[in-house]
N, C-alpha and C positions, 0 to 999 in steps of 0.2 A: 356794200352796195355793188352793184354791176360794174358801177364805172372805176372804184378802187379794184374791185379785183382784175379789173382788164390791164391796167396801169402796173398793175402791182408784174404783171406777165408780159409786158409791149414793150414799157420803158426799158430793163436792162436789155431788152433785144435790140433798142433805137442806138443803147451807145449811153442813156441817163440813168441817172442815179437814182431809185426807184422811190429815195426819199427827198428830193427837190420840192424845194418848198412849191406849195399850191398858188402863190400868188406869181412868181415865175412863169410855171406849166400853163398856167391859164392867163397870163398876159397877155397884153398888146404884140406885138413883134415890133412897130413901132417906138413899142418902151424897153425892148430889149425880151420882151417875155416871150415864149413858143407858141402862143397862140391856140392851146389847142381848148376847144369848145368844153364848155361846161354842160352837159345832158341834162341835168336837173333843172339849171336855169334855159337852157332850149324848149324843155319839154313845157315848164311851166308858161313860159310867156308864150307858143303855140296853141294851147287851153286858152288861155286868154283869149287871145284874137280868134279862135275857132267859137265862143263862146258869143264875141260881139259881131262874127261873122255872119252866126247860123241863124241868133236868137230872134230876129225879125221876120225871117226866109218861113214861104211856107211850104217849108220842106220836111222831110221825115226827120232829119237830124235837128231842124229848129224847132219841132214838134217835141222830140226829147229832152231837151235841153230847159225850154220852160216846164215840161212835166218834175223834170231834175229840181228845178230852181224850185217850184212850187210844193213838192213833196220836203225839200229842206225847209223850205220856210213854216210849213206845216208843222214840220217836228218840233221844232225849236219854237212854236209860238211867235213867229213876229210876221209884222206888214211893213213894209215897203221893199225898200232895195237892200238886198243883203252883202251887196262889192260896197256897201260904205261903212258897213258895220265890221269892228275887230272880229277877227275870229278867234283870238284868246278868251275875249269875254264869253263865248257861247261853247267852247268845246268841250267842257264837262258835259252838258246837257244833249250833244249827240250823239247818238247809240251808232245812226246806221252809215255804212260807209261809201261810199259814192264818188265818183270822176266831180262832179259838183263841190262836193264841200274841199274835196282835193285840193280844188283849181283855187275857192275860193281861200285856205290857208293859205298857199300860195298867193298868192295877190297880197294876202293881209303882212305876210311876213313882209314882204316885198314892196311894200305903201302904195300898191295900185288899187285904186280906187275908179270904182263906174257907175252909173244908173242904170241898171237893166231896167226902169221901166215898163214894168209890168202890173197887170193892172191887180190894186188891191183887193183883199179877202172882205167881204161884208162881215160885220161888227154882229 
């Protein structure tokens, strides 16, 4: 990944041991750990809130975003809110790849669950 290989070439320049345990490098400093941010988990929880930011807005980007939501839920056959459903249980069944379903393994790893409320597909 980007972030191992950055680490892999930054830490022996800082003076660390390039194999420091991950729970250290990415602690508190308050708990004695260096603090230094996780990318994966930034990037994830940013989706998120870009998601319950935009999704209401009528904006070009809340325009996409439900386009997004609504072309997954399409695929996969289901109606309602899809941030309350696992995404283990559906990820066989998705073909196509998306900033959406991204965001949404995310979330399901991570037990964040939400209501995008959006309004359902006619039966």
């Amino acid at each position: 990944t980007i972030m191992w290989n950055a680490l892999q070439r930054i830490l022996p320049k800082c003076g660390i041991n390039r194999r420091i345990p991950r729970s250290i490098l990415y602690g508190s400093p308050s708990r004695q750990g260096l603090g230094v941010k996780d990318l994966h988990l930034l990037q994830g929880i940013h989706h998120v809130t870009d998601i319950v930011d935009h999704l209401y807005q009528k904006s070009i980007t809340g325009h996409l975003i439900r386009d997004s939501l609504e072309h997954l839920k399409l695929e996969l056959g289901l109606n309602g809110p899809i941030f309350e459903k696992q995404y283990a249980d559906f990820k066989v069944a998705l073909l196509h790849k998306s900033w959406v379903r991204d965001t949404w393994k995310f979330a399901s790893d991570n037990r964040i669950t939400f209501n995008e409320n959006l309004p359902h597909f006619e039966k």
